[in-house]
C-alpha positions in Angstrom: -5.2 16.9 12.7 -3.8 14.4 10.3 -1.9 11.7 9.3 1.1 13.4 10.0 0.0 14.3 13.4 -0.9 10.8 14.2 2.5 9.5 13.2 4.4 11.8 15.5 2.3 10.5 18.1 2.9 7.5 17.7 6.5 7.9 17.6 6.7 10.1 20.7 5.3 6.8 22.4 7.3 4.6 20.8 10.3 6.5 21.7 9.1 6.8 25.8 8.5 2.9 25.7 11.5 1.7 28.0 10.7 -1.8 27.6 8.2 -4.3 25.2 5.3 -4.2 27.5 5.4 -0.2 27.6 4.3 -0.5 24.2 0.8 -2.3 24.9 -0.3 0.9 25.7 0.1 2.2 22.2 -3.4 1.6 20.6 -5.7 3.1 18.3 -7.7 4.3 21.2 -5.0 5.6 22.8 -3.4 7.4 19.7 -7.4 8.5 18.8 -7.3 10.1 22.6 -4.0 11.8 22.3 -4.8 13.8 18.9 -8.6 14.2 19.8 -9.6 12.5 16.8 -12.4 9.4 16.4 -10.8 6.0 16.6 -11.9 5.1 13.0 -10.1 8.3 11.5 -7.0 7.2 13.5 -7.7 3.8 12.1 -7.8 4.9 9.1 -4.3 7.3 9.6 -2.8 4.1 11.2 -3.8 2.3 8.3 -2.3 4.5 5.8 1.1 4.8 7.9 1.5 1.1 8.1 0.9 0.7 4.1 3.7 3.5 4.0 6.1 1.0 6.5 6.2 4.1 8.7 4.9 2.0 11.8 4.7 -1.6 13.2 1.3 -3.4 13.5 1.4 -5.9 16.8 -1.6 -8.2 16.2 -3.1 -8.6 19.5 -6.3 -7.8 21.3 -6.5 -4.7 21.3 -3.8 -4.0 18.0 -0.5 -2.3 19.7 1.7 0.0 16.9 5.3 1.1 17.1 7.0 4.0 15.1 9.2 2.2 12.5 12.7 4.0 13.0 12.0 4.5 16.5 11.3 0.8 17.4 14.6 0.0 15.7 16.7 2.5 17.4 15.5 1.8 20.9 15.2 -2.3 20.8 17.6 -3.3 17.9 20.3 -1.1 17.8 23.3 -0.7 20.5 22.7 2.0 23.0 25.4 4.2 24.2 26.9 2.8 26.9 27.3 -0.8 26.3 29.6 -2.6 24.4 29.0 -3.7 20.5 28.0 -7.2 19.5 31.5 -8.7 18.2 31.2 -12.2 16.0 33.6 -14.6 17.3 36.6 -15.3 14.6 
């Protein structure tokens, strides 16, 4: 287990989050759980990813993280479906 793998987790949760408050269950204990790693080596993973811009860092007690891209796509950018933003003329 790595960085790598700790990324993809965190981007398979960012990814099943259906709303904000899905994503206060993103945490390093959660992530540490997930890849049966210690929380300070996924700390230290999380760290590295967040230097790299690969993930979000929500300041909160506990920290929550997002994936990057995956953040973006799902709560930023329209969703099939429903009609594009249009600026008035």
């Amino acid at each position: 287990m790595g960085v790598h793998e700790v990324g993809a987790q965190v981007r398979q949760l960012t990814e099943a989050a259906s709303s904000l408050a899905d994503l206060t269950a993103i945490t390093t204990e959660a992530i540490a759980s997930a890849v049966h790693l210690s929380r300070n080596t996924t700390s230290q993973y999380l760290n590295e990813l967040l230097k790299a811009h690969q993930v979000l860092q929500i300041k909160s007690r506990p920290t929550y993280f997002a994936d990057h891209e995956a953040f973006a796509a799902q709560f930023f950018c329209p969703q099939a479906g429903r009609l594009p933003i249009t600026s008035r003329p």
